[in-house]
C-alpha positions as CSV (number, residue, x, y, z in Angstrom):
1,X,12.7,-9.4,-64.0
2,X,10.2,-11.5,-62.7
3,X,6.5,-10.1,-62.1
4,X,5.2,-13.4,-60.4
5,X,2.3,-12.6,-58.0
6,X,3.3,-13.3,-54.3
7,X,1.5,-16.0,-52.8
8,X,0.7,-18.2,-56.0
9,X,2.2,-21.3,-57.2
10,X,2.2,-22.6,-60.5
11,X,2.0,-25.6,-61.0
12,X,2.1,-27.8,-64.4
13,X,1.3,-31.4,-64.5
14,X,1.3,-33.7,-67.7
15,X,-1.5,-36.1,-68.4
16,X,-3.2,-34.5,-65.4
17,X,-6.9,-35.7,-67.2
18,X,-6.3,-39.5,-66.3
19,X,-4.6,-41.7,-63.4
20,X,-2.1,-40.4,-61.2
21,X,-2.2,-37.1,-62.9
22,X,-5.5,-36.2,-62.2
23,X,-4.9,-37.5,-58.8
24,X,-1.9,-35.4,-58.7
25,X,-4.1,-32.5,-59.8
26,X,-6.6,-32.8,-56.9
27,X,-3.5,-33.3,-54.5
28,X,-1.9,-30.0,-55.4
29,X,-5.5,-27.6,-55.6
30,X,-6.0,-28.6,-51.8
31,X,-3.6,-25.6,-51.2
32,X,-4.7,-22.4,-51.4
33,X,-3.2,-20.1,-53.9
34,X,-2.5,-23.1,-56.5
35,X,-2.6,-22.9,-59.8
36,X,-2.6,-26.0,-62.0
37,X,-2.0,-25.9,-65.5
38,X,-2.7,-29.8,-66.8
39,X,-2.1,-31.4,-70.4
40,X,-3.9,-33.8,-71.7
41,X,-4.5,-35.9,-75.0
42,X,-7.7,-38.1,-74.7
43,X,-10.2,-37.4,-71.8
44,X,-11.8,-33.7,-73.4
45,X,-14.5,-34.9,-70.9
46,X,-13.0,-35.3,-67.5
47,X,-10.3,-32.1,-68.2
48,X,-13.8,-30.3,-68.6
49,X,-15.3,-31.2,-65.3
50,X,-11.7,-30.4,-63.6
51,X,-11.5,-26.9,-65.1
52,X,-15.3,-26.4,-64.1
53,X,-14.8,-27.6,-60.7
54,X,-11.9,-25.4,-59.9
55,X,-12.3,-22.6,-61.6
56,X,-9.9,-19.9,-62.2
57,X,-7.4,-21.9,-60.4
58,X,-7.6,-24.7,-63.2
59,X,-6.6,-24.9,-67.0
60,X,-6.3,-27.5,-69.3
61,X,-4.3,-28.0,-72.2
62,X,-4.9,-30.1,-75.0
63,X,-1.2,-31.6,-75.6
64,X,0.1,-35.0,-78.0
65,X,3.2,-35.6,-76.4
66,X,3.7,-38.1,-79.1
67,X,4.8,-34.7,-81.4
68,X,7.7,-32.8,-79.9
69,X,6.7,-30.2,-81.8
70,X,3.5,-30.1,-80.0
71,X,5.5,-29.9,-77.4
72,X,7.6,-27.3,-78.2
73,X,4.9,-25.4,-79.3
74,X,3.3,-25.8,-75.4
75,X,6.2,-24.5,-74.2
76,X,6.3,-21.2,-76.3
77,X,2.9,-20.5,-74.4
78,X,4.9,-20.5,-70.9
79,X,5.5,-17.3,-70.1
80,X,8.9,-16.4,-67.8
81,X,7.8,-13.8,-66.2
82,X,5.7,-16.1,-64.7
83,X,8.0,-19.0,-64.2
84,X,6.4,-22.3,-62.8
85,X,6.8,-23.5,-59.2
86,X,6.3,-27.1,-59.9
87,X,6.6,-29.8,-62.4
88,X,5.3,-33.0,-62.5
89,X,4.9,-35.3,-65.7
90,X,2.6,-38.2,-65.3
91,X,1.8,-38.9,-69.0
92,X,3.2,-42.5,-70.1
93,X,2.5,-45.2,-72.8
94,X,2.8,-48.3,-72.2
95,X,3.7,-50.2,-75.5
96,X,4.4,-54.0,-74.2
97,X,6.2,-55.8,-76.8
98,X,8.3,-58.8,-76.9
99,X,12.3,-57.0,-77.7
100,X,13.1,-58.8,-81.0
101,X,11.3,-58.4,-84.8
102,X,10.7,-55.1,-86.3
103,X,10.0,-52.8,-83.0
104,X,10.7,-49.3,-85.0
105,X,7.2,-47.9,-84.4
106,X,6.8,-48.8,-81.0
107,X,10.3,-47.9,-79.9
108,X,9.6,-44.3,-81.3
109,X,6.3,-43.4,-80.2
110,X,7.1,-44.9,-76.2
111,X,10.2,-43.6,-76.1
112,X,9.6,-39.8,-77.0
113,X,6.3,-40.3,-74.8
114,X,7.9,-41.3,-72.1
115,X,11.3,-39.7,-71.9
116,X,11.8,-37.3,-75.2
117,X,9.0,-35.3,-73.9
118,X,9.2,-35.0,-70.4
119,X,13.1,-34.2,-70.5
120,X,12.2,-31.7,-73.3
121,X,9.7,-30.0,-70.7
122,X,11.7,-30.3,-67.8
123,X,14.5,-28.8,-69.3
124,X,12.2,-25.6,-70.2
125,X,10.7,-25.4,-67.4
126,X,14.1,-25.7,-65.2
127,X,15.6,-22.8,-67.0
128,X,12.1,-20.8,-66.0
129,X,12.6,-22.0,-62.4
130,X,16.3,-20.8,-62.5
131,X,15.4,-17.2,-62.4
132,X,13.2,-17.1,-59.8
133,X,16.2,-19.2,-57.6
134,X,13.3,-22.3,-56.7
135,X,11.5,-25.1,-58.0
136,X,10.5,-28.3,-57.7
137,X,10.4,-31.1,-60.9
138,X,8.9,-34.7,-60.5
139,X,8.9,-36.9,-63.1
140,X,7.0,-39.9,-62.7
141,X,9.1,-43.1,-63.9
142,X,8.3,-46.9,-63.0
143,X,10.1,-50.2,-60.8
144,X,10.1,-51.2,-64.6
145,X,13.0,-49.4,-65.5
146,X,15.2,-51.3,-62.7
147,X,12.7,-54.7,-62.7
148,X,13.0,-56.6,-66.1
149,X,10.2,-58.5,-67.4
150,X,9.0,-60.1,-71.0
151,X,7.6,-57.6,-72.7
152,X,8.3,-54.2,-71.2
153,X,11.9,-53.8,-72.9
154,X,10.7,-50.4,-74.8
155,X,8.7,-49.2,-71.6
156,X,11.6,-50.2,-69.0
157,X,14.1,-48.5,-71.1
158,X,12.1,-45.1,-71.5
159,X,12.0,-44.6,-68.0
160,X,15.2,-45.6,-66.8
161,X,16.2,-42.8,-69.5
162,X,14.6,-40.3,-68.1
163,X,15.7,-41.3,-64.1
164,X,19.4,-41.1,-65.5
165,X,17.9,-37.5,-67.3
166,X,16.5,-36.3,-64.1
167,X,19.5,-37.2,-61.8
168,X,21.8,-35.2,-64.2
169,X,19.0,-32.4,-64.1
170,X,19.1,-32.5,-60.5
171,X,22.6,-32.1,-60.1
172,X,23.0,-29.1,-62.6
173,X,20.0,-27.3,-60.8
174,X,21.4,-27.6,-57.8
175,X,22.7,-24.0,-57.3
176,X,19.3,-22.5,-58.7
177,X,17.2,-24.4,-55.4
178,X,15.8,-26.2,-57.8
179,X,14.9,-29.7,-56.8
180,X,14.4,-32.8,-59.1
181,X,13.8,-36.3,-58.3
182,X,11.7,-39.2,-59.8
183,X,8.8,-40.9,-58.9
184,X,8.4,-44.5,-59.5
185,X,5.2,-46.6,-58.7
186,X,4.8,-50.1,-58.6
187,X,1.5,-51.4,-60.2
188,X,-1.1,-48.8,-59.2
189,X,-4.8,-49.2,-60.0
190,X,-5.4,-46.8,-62.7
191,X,-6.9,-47.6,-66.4
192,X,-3.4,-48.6,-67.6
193,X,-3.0,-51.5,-64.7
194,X,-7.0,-52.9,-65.2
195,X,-5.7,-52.9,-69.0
196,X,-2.7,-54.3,-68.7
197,X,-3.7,-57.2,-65.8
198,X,-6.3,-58.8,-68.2
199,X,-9.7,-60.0,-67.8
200,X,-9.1,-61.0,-63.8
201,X,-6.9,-58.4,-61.8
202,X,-7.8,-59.4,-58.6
203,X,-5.9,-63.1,-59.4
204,X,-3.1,-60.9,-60.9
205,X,-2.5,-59.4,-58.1
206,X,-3.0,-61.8,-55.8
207,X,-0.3,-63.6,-58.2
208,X,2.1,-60.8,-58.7
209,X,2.3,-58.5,-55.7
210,X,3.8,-60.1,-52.5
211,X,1.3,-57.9,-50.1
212,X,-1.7,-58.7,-52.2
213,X,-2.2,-54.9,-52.8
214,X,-1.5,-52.7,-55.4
215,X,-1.3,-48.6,-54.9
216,X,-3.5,-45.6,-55.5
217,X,-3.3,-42.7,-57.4
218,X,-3.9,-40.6,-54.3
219,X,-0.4,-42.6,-52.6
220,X,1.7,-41.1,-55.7
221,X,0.2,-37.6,-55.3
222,X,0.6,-38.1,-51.6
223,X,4.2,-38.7,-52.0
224,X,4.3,-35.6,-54.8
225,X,2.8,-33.4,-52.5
226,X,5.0,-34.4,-49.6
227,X,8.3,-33.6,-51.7
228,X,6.5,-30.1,-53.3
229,X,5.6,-29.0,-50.3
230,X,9.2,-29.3,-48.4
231,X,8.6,-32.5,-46.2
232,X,10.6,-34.5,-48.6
233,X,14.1,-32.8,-49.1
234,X,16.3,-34.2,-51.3
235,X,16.9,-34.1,-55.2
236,X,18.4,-36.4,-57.9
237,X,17.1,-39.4,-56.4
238,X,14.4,-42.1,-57.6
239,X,11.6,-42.6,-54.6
240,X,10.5,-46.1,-55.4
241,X,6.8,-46.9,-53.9
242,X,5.8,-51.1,-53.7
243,X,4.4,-53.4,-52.0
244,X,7.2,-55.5,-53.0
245,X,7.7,-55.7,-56.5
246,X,10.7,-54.4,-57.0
247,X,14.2,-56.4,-57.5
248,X,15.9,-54.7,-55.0
């Protein structure tokens, strides 16, 4: 039986060190009796000042999710008498590529990155939630699996894997209360866009984004939040967030 403490929820966030996961982070320690337990690969640094900024209600673990045996070994340190409250993976790669040649390498390491890992985790941590009959999984995908573009075959594909994943999860967790749905952002400003835009972003975006604009970190964990917290209800479904990127 479950000895969870009444009044705390656990929550675990992937690549919480960087992005939208550190955003994410901040978004879920403004309620009181939070606990965030983050991952995350590069960034020693910033985890550091998280964990020393919130304290006891903060940990960070170091996590490849390039190995799923790193990952499995992460999830033997979960224990179920203390079954998370919330999920949300915000770790990606992003891997551009054109789709033909020799793309073994690069299929591999986006593909268990970006889906093989997260659905390995969500599928753990669902079957923690079960028992204590609640839960709530977000798994943060992209317009990029429904928008096609040159170069982000390996990328597009990983996520629309794991929104076809999570809607299957969704369903089958149904009867536990345990909610799943994905995430997907259009270009957001976090290092992974200024990377990705080149040397001018501004003329990127002023070339590729209808409203001129491109997101936040904190509008993700805002719309995280809003479906952990109860204000969003639904499950199985992908929330799409733009500013008019998207196909349809």
């Amino acid at each position: 039986m479950s000895q969870s403490i009444p009044g705390v929820r656990r929550a675990i966030v992937t690549g919480g060190a960087s992005g939208i996961g550190q955003a994410v982070v901040h978004r879920l320690l403004v309620s009181p009796g939070t606990h965030v337990l983050f991952t995350y690969n590069s960034g020693a640094a910033t985890a550091a000042a998280l964990v020393e900024r919130y304290g006891e209600r903060c940990s960070g673990y170091r996590l490849d999710l390039s190995s799923l045996d790193a990952v499995q070994a992460f999830l033997a340190t979960l224990d179920p008498a203390e079954p998370p409250h919330v999920l949300v993976n915000c770790a990606g790669a992003l891997g551009d590529g054109l789709a033909f040649g020799d793309i073994r390498d690069r299929l591999t390491l986006v593909t268990t990155v970006n889906y093989l890992a997260p659905a390995s985790i969500a599928a753990a941590v669902a079957k923690l939630m079960a028992s204590e009959r609640r839960g709530h999984i977000v798994n943060i995908t992209s317009v990029s699996a429904r928008k096609p573009n040159l170069g982000n075959a390996v990328y597009g594909s990983s996520k629309i894997a794991l929104e076809r994943f999570t809607a299957t999860l969704a369903l089958e967790m149904a009867r536990f209360k345990v909610r799943a749905v994905c995430i997907a952002p259009a270009f957001v400003d976090t290092p992974m866009f200024r990377g990705f835009a080149g040397k001018d972003p501004e003329q990127f975006i002023r070339t590729h984004v209808p409203m001129r604009e491109i997101l936040q970190p904190e509008d993700v964990a805002a719309t995280v939040a809003g479906f952990v917290d109860g204000h969003i209800r639904t499950t199985g479904i992908t929330l799409t967030l733009a500013n008019g990127e998207l196909v349809f």
